[in-house]
N, C-alpha and C positions, 0 to 999 in steps of 0.2 A: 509416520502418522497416516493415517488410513486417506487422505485423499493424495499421498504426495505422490510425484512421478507418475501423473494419468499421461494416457498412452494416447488418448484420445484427442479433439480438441473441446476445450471450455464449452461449455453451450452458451447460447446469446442470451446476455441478460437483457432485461425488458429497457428500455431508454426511459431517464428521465425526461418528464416534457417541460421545456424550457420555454419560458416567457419571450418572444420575439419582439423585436421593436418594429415598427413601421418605418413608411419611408416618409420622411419629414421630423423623425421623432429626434429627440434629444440622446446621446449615445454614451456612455462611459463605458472606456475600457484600460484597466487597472494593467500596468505591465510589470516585466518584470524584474524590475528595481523598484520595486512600490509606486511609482509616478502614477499620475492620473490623465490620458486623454481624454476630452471631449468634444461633441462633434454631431453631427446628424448622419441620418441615411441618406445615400447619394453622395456626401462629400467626396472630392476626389481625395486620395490617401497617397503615400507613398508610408510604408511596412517595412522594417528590418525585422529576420524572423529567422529563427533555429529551430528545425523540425530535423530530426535525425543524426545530431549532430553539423548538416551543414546550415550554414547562416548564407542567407538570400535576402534580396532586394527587391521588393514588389510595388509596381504600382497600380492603381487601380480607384474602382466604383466601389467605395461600403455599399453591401446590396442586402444584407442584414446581419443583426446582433443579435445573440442567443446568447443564455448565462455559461453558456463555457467558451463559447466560440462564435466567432464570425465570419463573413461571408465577402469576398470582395470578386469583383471582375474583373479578371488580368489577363497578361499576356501568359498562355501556357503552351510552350514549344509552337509559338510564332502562331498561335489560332488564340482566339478571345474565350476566355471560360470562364464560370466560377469556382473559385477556389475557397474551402473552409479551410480554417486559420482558427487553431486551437488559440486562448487570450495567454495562455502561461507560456504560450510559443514567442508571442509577440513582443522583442525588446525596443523599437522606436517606432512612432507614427507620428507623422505631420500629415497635416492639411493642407493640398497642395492650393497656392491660389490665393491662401488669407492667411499666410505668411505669421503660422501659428502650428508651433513645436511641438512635441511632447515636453520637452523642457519648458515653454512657457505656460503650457497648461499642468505644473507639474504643483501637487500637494499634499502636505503631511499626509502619511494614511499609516491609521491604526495597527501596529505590529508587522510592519513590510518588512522585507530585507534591507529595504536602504537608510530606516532612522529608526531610533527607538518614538515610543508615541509620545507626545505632545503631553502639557500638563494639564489639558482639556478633556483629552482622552482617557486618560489614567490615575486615580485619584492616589499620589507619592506616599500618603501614611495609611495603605492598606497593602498588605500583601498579594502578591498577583499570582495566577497561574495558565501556563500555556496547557491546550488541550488538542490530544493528537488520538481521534478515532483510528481503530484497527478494525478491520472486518473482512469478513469472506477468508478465504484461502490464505494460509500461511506461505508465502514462497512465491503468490503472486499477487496478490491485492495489499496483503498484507507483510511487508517487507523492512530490512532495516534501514534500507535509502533514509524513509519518512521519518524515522527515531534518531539518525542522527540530522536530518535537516532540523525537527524541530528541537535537537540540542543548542544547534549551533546558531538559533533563531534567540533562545534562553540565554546562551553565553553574551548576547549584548546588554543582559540588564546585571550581569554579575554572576558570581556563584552563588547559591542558596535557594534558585528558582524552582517553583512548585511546576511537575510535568505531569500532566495524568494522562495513563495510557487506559482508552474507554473502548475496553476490551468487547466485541462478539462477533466471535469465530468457532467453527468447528474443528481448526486445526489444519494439518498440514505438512510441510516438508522438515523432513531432520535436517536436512543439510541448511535449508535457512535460518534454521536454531541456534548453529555454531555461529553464525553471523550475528544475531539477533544478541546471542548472551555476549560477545565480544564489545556490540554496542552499549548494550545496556552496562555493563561493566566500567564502562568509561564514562556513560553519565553520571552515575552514581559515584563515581569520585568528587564530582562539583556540585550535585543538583539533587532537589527530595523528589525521588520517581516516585508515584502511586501508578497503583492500578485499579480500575475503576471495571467491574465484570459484572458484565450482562449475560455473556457467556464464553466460557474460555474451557474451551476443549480441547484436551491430546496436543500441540505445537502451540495453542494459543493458553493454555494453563502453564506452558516451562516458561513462556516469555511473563507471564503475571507474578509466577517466583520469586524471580529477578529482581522485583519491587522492592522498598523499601518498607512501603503500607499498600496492603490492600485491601479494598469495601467491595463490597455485593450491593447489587440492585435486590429485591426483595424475592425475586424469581430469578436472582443468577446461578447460574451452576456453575463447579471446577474440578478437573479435573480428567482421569480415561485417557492415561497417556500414552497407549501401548502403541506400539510401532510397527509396521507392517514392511512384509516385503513387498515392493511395487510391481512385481514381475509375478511373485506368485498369490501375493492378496492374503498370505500367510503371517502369522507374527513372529516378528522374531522372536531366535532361538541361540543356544547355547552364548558360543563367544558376545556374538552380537548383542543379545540382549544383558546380557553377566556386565557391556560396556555400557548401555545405555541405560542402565540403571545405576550403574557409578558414577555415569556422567549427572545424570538429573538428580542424584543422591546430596552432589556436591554443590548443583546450583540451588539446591531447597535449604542447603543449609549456608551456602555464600548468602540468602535473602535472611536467612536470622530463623530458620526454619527446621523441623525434624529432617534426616533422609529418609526417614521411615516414611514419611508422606508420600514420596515420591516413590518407593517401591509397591506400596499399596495402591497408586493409580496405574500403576506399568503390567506390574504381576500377578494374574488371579491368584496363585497360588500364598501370594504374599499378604499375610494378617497384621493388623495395625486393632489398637485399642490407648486408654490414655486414663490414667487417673487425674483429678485438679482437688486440687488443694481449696476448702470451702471457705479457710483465713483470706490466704494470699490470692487464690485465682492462678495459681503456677499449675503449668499441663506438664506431665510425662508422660510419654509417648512410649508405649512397646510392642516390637514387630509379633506379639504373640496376642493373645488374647485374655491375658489376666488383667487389662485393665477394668475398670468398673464400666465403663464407654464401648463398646464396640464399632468400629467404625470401618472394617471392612474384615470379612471373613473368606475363606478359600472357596473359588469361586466366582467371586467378585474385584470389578475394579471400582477403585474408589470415585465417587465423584461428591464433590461439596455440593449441600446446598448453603442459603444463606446462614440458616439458622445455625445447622453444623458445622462450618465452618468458624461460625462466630465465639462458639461456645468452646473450639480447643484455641481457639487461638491464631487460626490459620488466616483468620478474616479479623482485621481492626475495626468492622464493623458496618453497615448495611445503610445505606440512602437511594434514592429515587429520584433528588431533584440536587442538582448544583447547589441549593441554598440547604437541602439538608448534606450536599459533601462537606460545603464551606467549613458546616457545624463540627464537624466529623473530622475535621482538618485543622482545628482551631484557628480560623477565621471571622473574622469580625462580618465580611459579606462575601459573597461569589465577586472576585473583582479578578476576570479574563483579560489579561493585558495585549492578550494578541488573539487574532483569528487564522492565524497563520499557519499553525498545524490542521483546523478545519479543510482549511482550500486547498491544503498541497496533499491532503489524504483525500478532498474529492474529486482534485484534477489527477490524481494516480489513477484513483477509480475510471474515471472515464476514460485513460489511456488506455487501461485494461480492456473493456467495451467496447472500444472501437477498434483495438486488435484483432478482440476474438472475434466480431464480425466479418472483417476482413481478412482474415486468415481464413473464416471458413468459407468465404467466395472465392478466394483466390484458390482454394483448394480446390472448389467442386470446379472450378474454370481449367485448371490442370486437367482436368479427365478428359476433358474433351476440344481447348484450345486449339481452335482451326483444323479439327478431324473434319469438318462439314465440307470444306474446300478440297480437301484430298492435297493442297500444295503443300508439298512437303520444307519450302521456305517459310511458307506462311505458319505453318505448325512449328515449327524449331524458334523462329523469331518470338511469338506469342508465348512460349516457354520459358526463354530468355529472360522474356519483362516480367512474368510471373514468379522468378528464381530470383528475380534484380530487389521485388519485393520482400519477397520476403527476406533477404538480406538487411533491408532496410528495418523492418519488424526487429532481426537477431539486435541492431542498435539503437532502436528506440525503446522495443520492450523482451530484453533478453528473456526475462519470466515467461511469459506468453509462449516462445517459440519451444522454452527449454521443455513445458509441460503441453505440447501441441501435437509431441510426436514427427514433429515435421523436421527434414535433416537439417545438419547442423551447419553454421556458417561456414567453414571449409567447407564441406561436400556438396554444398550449393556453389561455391566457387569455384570449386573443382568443377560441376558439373556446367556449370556455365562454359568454360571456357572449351571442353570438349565439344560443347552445340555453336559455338562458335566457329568451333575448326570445321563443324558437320557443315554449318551453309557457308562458309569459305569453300569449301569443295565441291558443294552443290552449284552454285552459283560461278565456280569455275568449272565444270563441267555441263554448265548450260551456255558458255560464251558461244 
């Protein structure tokens, strides 16, 4: 797909600004077993917290709270600093002093991991549905981590649960596709997947296939699935594309769908048209152009819009608002039994965005890391911790590193341990 395997790194996306609390102010912060702390600025904290896969013990000053993350003043390798602490990082916090837990401040909360919600929250004789935004880049904002967490978020309430995936993207990586159709294939044994398109382009239209149902927004688009090579910018050709057109031929029609669809969005060469039945409303689709319809000629690759799409068949039909999907979905109201697919596709988001930040200072800090000083310890050391990070990056955000261009965890390890052995030498040839 035309952005996968950039060689580059991401560019910075703009920050959301986040409402800060004061000091004195009242503080929630939601962890992650759905529990609820609360507390002020300033309270002394002690923090249990998994950032990189290690879990740490912090204690400290809340010095502030921001909607993704917060701020404490700790002990950081024996010197006092502040440290930010992502809130989805955070699994225990007490207040140290007033002998109050996360366990005692702990309370139902709407669609956590750790309870189904309450009969206050969820009204039992309406049908519910979880909603899980996709957006940006296939393969790194947009992943399948998110589609199965929020399966497995749905499997608490039973099988039968309504998922809508609220598709826009321009698409993306092939290889996160295989993934992506694997997951979705497993939901859809238990669960009614929709997809909900605002825009789904090239990686983000194979994953809206997959659906069961899918609606357009009134300006959505679908489709333009052609695949490129990453290295030459080129599209594929012969074998390759003869496969990725069998492959997508088969996931258009595992969604209850023509294959023809999908060769008309991959292959300009490739002609779609479709007669309907004015009785019944039945489409036939044929890869030439005798149907009465034309819908994509040599030349062209397909992309839906609302209307088109609606009218062969391809689209269940077109909404704008939750309370017109409801309708569209036959539901009685828009009743979201969890917000739990929201937060964990917007705290992905923001793990993304603070990657690609910091991957491109640690980069530009590589060029020139302790050249000023001429000490040739001092330059290997400042290397070291630069190479330590980004190690740390390949296990918090594999995506990030894999599409960053920057080398790979072996050869960062590798290369670590030869700068090692360099000021091991160094540093015994200056005894």
């Amino acid at each position: 797909m035309r952005h996968a395997f950039h060689r580059t790194l991401v560019a910075i996306m703009a920050l959301v600004i986040a409402s800060v609390a004061f000091a004195g102010e009242s503080v929630e912060i939601r962890l992650k077993d759905g529990s609820r702390w609360t507390g002020e600025l300033t309270n002394e904290v002690r923090m249990t917290v998994i950032q990189q896969g290690v879990r740490m013990d912090l204690t400290g000053r809340l010095l502030k709270a921001a909607e993704w993350h917060v701020t404490i003043e700790t002990d950081v390798a024996g010197e006092t600093r502040n440290k930010t602490i992502f809130k989805s990082d955070i699994v225990s916090i007490k207040t140290l002093g007033a002998g109050m837990s996360a366990d005692a401040n702990r309370s139902p909360r709407r669609g956590t991991t750790a309870a189904r919600p309450s009969e206050s929250d969820v009204d039992p004789d309406q049908p519910g549905v979880f909603v899980l935004p996709l957006n940006k880049m296939v393969g790194l904002e947009f992943r399948h981590e998110e589609m199965e967490a929020i399966a497995e978020e749905a499997d608490k309430y039973g099988d039968g649960q309504i998922i809508v995936l609220l598709i826009d993207s321009g698409g993306g990586s092939v290889v996160e596709m295989e993934k992506i159709h694997d997951t979705l294939m497993d939901i859809k044994k238990r669960h009614r997947l929709v997809a909900w398109i605002k825009q789904a382009i090239s990686a983000a239209c194979a994953t809206a296939m997959h659906c069961n149902e899918i609606y357009f927004m009134t300006e959505g688009t679908a489709g333009a699935m052609t695949a490129f090579n990453s290295a030459t910018g080129q599209a594929w050709k012969g074998e390759e594309l003869d496969e990725w057109m069998q492959r997508a031929g088969e996931w258009m029609q595992q969604g209850g769908r023509s294959p023809y669809i999908a060769e008309a969005m991959i292959h300009a060469p490739s002609l779609l048209s479709y007669d309907k039945d004015p009785v019944t409303g039945e489409v036939t689709f044929y890869n030439d152009l005798s149907g009465e319809t034309v819908l994509s000629r040599d030349g062209e690759n397909l992309v839906f819009t609302a209307s088109t799409a609606y009218d062969c068949g391809f689209s269940d039909g077109t909404a704008d608002t939750e309370e017109q999907l409801a309708e569209l979905l036959d539901l009685p109201a828009w009743n979201e039994v969890s917000d739990y697919g929201r937060r964990i596709a917007a705290d992905w988001q923001e793990t993304v965005e603070l990657a690609n930040r910091e991957l491109r200072l640690l980069s530009n800090r590589l060029e020139y890391a302790g050249s000023g000083s001429g000490n040739q310890v001092e330059i290997i050391g400042k290397r070291i911790k630069i190479f330590e990070k980004f190690i740390k990056w390949h296990d918090r955000c594999p995506n990030c590193m894999a599409m960053s261009g920057l080398p790979t965890k072996e050869t960062l390890q590798r290369e670590i341990k030869d700068l090692r052995k360099q000021l091991s030498d160094l540093k015994r040839q200056r005894r």
